[in-house]
Backbone as JSON Lines, residues from 0, in Angstrom:
{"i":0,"aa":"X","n":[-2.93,4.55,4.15],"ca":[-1.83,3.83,4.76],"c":[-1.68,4.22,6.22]}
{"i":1,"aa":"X","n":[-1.76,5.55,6.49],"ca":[-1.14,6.03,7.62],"c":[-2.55,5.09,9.06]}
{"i":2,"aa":"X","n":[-4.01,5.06,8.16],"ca":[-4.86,4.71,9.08],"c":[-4.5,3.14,9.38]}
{"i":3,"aa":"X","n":[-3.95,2.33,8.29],"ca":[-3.65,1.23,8.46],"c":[-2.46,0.67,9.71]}
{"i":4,"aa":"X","n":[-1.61,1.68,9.54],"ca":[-0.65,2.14,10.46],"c":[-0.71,2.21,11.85]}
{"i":5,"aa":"X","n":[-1.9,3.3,11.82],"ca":[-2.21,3.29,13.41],"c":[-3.33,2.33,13.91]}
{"i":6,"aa":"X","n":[-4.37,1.63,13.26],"ca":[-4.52,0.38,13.76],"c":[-4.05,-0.39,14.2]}
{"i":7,"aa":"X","n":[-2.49,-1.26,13.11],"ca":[-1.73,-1.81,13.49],"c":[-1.13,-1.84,14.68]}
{"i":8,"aa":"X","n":[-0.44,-0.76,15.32],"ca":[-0.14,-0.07,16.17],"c":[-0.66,-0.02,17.67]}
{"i":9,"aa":"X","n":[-1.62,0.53,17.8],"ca":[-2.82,0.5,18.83],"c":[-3.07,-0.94,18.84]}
{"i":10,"aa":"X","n":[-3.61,-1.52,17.55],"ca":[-3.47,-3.03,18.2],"c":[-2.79,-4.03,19.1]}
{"i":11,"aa":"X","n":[-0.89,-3.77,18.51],"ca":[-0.39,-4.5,18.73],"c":[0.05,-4.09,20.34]}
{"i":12,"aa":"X","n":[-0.24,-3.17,20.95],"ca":[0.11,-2.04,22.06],"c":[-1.13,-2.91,23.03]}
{"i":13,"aa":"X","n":[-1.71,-2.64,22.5],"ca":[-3.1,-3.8,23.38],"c":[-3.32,-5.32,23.48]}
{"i":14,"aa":"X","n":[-2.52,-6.02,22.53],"ca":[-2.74,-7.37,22.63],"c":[-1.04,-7.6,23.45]}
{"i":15,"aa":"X","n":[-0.09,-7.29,23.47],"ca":[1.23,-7.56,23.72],"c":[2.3,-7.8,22.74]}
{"i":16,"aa":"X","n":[3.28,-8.24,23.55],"ca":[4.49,-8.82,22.94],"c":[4.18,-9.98,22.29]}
{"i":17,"aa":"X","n":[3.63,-11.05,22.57],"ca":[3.25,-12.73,22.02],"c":[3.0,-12.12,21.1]}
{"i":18,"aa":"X","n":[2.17,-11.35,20.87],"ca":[0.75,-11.68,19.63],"c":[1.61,-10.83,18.61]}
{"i":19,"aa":"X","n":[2.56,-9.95,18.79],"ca":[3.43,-9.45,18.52],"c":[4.29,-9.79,17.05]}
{"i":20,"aa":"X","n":[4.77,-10.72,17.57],"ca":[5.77,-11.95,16.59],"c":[4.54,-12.9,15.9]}
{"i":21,"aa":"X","n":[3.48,-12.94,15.94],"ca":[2.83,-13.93,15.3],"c":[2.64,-13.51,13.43]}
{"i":22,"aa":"X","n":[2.31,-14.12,13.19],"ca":[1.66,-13.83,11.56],"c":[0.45,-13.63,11.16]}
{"i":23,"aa":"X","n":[-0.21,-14.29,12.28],"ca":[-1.71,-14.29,12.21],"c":[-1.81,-12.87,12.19]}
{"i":24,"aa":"X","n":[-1.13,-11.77,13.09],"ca":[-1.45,-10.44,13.52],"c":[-1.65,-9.73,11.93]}
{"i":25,"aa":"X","n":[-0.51,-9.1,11.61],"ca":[-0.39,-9.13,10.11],"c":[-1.77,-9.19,8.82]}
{"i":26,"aa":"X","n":[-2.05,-10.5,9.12],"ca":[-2.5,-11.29,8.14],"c":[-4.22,-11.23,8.3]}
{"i":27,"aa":"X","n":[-4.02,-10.71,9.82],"ca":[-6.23,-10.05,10.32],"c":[-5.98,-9.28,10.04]}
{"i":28,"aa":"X","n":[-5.28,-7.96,10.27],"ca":[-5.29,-6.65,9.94],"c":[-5.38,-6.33,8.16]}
{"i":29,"aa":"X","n":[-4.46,-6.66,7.21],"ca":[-4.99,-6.67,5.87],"c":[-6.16,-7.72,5.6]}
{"i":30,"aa":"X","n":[-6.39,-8.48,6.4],"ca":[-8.16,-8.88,5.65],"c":[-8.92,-7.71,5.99]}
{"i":31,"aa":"X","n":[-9.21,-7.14,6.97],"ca":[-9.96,-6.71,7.69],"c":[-9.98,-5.29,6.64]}
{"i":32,"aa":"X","n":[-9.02,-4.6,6.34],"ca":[-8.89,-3.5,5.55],"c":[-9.28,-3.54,4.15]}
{"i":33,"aa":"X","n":[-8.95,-4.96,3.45],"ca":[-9.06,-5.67,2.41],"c":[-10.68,-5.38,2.4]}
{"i":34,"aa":"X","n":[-11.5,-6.08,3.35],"ca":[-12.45,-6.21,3.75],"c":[-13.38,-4.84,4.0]}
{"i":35,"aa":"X","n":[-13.4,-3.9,4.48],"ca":[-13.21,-2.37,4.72],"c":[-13.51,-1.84,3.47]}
{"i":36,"aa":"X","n":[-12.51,-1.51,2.35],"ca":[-12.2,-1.39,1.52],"c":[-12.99,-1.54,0.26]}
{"i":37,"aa":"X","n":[-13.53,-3.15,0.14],"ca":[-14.63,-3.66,-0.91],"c":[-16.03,-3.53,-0.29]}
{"i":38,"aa":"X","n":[-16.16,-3.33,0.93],"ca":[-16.94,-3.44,0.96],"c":[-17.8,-1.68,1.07]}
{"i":39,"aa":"X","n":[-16.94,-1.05,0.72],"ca":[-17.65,0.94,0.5],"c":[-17.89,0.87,-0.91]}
{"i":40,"aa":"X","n":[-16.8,0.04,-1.46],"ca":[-17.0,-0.2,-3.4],"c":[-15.66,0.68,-3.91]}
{"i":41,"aa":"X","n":[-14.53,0.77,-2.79],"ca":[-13.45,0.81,-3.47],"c":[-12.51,0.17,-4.02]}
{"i":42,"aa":"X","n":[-11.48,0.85,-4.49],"ca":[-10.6,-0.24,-6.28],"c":[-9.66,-0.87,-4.47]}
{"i":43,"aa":"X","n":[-9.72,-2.43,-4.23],"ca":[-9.02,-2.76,-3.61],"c":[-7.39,-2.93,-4.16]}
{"i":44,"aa":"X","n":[-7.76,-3.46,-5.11],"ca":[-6.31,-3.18,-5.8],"c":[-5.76,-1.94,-5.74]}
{"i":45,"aa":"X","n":[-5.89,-0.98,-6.34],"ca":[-5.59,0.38,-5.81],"c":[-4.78,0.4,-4.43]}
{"i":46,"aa":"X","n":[-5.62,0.29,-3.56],"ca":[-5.06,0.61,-1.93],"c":[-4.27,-0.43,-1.52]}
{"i":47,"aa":"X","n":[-4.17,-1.58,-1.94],"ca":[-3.81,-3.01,-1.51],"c":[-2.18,-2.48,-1.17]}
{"i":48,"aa":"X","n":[-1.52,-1.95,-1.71],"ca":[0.35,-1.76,-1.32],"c":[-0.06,-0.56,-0.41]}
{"i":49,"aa":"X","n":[-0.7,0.42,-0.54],"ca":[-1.18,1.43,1.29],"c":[-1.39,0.29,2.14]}
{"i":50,"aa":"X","n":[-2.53,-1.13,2.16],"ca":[-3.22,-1.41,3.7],"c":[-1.69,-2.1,3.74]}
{"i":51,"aa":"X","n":[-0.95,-2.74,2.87],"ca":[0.32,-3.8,3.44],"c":[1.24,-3.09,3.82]}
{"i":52,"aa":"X","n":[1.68,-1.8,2.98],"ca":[2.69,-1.1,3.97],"c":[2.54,-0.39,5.39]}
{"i":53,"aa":"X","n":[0.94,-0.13,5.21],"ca":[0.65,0.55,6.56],"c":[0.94,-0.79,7.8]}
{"i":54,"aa":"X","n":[0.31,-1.25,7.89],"ca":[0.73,-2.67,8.27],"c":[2.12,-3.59,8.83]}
{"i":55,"aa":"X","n":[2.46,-3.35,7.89],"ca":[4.08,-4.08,7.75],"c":[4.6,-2.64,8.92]}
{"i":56,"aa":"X","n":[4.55,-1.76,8.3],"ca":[5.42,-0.41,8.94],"c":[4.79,-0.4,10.54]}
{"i":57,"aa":"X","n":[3.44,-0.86,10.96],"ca":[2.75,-1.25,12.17],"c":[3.35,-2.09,12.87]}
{"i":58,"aa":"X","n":[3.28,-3.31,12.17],"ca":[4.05,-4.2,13.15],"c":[5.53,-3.77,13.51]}
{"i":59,"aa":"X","n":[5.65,-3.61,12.45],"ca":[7.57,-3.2,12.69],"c":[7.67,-1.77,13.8]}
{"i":60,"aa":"X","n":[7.47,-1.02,13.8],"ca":[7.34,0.3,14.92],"c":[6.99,-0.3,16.08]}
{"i":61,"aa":"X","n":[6.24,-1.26,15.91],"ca":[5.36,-1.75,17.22],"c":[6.63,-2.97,18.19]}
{"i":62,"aa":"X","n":[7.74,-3.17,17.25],"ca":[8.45,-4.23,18.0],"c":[8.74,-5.32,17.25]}
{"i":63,"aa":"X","n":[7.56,-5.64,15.92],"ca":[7.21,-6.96,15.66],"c":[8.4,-7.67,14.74]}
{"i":64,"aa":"X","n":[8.65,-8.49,14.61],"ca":[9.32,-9.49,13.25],"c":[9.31,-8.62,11.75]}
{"i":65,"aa":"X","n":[10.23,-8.45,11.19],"ca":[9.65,-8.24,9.59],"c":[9.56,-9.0,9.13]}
{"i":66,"aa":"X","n":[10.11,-10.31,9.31],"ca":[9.62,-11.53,8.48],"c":[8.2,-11.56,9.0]}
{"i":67,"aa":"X","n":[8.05,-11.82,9.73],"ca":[6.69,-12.38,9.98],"c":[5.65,-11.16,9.75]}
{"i":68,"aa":"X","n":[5.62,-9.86,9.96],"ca":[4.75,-9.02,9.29],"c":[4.64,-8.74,7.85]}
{"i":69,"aa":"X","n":[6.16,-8.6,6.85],"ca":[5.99,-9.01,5.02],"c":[5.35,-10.33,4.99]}
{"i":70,"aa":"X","n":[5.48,-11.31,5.44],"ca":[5.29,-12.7,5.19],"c":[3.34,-12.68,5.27]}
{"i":71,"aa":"X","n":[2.91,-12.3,6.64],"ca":[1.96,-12.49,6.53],"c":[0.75,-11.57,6.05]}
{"i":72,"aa":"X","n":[1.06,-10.19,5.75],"ca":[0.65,-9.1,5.17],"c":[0.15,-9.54,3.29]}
{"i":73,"aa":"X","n":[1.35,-9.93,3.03],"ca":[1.46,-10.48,1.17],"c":[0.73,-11.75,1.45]}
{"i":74,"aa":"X","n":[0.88,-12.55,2.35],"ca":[0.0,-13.93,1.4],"c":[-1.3,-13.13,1.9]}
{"i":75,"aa":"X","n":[-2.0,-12.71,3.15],"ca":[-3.7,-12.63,3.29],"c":[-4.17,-11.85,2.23]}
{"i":76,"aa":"X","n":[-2.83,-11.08,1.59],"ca":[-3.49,-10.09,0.52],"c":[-3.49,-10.92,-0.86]}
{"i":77,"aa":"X","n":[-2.68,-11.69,-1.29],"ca":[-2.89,-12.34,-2.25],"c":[-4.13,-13.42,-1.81]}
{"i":78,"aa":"X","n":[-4.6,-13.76,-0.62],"ca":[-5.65,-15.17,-0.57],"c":[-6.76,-13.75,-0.57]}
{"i":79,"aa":"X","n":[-6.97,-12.62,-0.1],"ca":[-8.17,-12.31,0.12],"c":[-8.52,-10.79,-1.33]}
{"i":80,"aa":"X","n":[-7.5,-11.29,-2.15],"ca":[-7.93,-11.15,-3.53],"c":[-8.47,-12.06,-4.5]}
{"i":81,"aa":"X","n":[-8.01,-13.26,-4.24],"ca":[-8.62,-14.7,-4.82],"c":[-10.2,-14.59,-3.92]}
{"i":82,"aa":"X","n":[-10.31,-14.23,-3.0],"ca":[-11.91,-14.62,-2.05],"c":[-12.7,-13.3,-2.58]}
{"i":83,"aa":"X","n":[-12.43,-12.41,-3.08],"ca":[-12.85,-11.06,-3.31],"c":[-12.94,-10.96,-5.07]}
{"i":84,"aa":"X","n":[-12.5,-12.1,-5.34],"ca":[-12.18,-12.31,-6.88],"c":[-12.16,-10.93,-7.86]}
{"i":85,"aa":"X","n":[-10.39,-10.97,-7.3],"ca":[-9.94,-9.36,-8.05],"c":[-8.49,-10.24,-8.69]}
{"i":86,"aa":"X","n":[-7.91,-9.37,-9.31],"ca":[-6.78,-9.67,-9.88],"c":[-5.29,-9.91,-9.06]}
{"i":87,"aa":"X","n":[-5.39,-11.37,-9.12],"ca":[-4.34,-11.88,-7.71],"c":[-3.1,-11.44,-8.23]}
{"i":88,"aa":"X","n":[-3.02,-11.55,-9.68],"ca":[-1.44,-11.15,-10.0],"c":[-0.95,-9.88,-9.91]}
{"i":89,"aa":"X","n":[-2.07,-8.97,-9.95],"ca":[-1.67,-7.72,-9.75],"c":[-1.62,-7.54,-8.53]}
{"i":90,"aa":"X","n":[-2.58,-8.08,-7.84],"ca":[-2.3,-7.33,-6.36],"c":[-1.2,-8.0,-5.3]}
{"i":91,"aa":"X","n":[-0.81,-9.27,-6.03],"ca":[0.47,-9.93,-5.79],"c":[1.5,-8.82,-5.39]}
{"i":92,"aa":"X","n":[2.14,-7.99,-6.71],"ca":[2.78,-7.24,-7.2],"c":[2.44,-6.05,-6.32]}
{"i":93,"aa":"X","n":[1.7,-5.67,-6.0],"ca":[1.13,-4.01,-5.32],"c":[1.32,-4.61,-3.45]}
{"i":94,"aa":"X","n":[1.05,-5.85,-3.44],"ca":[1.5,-6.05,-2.19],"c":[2.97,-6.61,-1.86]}
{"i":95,"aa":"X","n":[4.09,-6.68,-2.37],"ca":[5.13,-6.88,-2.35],"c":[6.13,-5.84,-2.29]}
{"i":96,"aa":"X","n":[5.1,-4.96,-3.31],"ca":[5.79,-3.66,-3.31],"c":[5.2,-2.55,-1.95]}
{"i":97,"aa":"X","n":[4.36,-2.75,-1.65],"ca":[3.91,-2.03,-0.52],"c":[4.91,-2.32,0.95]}
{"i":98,"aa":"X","n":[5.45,-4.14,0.68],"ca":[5.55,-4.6,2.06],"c":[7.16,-4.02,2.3]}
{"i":99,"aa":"X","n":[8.15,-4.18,0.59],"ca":[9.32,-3.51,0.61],"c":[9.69,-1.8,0.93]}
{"i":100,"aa":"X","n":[8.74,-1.49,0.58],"ca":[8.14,0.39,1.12],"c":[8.33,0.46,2.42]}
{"i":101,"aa":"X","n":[7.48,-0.32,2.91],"ca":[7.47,-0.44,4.42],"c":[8.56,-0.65,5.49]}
{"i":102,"aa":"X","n":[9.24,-1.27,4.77],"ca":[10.82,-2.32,5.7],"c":[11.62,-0.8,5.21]}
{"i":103,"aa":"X","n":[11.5,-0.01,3.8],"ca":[12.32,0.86,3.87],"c":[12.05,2.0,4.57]}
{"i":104,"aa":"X","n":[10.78,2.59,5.07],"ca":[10.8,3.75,5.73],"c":[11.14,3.94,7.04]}
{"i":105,"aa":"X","n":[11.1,1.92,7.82],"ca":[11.55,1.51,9.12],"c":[12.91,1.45,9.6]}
{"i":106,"aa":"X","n":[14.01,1.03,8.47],"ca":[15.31,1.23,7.67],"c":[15.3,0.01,8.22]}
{"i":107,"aa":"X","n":[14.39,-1.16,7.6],"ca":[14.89,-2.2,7.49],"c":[15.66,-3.23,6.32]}
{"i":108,"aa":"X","n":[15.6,-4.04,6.09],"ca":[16.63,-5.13,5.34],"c":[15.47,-5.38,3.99]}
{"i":109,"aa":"X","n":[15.93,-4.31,3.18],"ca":[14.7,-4.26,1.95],"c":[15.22,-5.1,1.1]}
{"i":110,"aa":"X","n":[16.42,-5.81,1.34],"ca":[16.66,-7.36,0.24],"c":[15.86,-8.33,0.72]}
{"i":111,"aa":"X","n":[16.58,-8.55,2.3],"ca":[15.74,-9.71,3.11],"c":[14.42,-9.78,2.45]}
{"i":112,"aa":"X","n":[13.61,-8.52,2.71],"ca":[11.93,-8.34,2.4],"c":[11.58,-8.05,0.96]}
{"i":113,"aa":"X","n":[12.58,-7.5,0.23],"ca":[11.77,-8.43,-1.19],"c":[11.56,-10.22,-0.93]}
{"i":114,"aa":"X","n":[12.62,-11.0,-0.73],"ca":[12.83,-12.18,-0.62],"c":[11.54,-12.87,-0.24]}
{"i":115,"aa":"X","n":[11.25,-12.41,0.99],"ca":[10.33,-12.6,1.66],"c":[9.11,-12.68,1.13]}
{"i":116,"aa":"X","n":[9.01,-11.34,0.62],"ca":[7.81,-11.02,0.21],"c":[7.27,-11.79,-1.15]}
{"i":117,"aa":"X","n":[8.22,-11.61,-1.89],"ca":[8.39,-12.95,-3.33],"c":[7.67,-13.98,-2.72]}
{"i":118,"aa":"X","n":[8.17,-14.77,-1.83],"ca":[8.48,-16.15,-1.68],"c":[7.03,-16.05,-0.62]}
{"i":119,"aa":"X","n":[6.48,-15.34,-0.45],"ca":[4.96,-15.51,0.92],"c":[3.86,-14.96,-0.54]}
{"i":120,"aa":"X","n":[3.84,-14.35,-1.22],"ca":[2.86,-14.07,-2.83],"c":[3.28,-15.51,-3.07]}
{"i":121,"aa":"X","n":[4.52,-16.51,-3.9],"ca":[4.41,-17.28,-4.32],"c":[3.66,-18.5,-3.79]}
{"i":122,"aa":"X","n":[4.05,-18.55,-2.62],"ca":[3.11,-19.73,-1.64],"c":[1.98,-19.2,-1.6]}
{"i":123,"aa":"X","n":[1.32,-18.41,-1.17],"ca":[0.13,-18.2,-1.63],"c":[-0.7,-18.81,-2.73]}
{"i":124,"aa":"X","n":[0.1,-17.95,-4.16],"ca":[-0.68,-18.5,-5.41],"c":[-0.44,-20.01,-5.4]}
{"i":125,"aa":"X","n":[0.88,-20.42,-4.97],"ca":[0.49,-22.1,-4.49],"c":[-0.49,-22.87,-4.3]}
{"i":126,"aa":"X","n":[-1.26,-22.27,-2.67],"ca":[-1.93,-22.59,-2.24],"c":[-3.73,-22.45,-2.61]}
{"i":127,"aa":"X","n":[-3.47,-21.19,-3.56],"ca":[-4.78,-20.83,-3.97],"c":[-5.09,-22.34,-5.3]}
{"i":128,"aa":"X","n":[-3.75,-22.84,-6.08],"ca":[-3.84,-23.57,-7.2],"c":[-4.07,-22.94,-8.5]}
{"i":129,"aa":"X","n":[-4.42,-24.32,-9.35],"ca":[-4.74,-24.38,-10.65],"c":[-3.82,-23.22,-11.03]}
{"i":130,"aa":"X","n":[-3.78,-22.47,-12.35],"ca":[-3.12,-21.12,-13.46],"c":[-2.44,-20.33,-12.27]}
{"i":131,"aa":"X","n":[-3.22,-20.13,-11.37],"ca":[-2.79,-19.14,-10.27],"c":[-1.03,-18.52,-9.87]}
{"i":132,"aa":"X","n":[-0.59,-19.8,-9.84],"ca":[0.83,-19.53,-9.2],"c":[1.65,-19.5,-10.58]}
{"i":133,"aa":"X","n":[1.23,-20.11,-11.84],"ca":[2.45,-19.65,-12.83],"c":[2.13,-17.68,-13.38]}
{"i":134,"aa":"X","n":[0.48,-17.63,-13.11],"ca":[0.25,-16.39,-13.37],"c":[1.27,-15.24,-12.54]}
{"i":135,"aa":"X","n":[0.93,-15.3,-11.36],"ca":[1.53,-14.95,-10.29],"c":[3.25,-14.59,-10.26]}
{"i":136,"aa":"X","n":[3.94,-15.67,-10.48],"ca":[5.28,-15.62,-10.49],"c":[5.49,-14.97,-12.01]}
{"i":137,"aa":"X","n":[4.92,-14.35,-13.23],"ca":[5.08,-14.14,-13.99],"c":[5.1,-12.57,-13.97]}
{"i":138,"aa":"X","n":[3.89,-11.89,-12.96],"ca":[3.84,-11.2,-12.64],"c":[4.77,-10.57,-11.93]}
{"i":139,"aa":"X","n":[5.35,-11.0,-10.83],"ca":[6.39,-10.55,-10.22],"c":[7.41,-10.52,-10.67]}
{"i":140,"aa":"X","n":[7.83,-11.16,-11.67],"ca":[9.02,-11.65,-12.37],"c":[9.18,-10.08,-13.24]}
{"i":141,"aa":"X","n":[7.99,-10.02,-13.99],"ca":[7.82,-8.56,-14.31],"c":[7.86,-7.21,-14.03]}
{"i":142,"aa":"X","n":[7.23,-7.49,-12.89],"ca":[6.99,-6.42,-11.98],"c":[7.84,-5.85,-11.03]}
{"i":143,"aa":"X","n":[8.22,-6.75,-10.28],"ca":[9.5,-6.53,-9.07],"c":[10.54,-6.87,-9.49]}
{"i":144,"aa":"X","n":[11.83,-5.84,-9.18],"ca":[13.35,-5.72,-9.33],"c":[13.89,-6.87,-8.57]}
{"i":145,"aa":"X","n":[14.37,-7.74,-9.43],"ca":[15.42,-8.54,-8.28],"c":[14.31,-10.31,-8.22]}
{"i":146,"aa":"X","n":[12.78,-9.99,-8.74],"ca":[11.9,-11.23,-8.51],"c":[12.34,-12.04,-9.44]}
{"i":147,"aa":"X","n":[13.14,-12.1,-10.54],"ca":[13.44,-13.11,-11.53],"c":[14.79,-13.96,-10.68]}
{"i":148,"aa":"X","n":[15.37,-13.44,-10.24],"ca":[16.74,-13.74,-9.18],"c":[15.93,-14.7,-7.78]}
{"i":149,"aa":"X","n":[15.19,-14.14,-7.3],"ca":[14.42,-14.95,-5.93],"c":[13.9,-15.99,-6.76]}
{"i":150,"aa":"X","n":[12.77,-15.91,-7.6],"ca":[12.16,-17.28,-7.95],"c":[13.24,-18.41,-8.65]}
{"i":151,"aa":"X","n":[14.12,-17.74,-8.93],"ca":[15.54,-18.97,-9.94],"c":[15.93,-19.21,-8.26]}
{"i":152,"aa":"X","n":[16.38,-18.81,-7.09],"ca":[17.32,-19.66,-5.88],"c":[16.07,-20.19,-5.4]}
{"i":153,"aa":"X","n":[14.42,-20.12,-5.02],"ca":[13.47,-20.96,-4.54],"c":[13.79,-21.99,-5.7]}
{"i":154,"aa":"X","n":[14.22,-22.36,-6.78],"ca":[14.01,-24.01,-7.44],"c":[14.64,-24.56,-6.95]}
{"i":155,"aa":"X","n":[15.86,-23.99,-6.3],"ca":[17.2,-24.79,-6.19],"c":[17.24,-25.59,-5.05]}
């Protein structure tokens, strides 16, 4: 986590303020680790809530949005578990919980960023299709405190 951290960091220190607030930022940095990661032949799942909190806790130190660093941290990790074909529902769950870790060690708004984080995994498995997204929300529903409450106000 902590290396994920200071990537983040150093990155965002070198590209600026713009690139700062984006999502894209976020969302290269956990592929890239994601990426890192499978490709030595380690359990990505395993590390997946380290590279998102390191990350999330990156952008955020660095200045950045927490929406936009939970937001885009959880979906690249849920799409680049579907591309890596590992277990999206779990790592759904390990990245949601990584991204709420994160907002708390920053002392940020760890309701806001469950919310968030719920609702950027669910669009995701959305977007991935087919079983994906009822798997997904079943998972979290399970898994995360408070995810049966977020997915009942997204119907409404």
């Amino acid at each position: 986590m902590n290396v994920v951290k200071s990537v983040t960091v150093t990155t965002l220190k070198e590209t600026g303020e713009f690139v700062a607030k984006s999502i894209e930022v976020p969302a290269s940095i956990v592929k890239g680790a994601v990426s890192g990661v499978a490709e030595i032949g380690g359990s990505v799942i395993k590390t997946m809530k380290g590279i998102v909190q390191g990350t999330v806790q990156g952008v955020m130190e660095s200045g950045g949005d927490q929406k936009e660093a939970v937001r885009g941290s959880v979906a690249q990790a849920v799409h680049s578990a579907k591309e890596l074909g590992l277990n999206v529902e779990e790592t759904a769950v390990e990245a949601v919980k990584g991204s709420v870790e994160a907002v708390k060690q920053v002392g940020g708004d760890t309701v806001g960023a469950t919310k968030e984080a719920v609702t950027a995994a669910l669009e995701a498995a959305q977007e991935i299709g087919g079983e994906v997204f009822t798997s997904v929300k079943e998972a979290l529903q399970t898994g995360i405190e408070g995810a049966k409450d977020i997915v009942e106000s997204i119907k409404k």
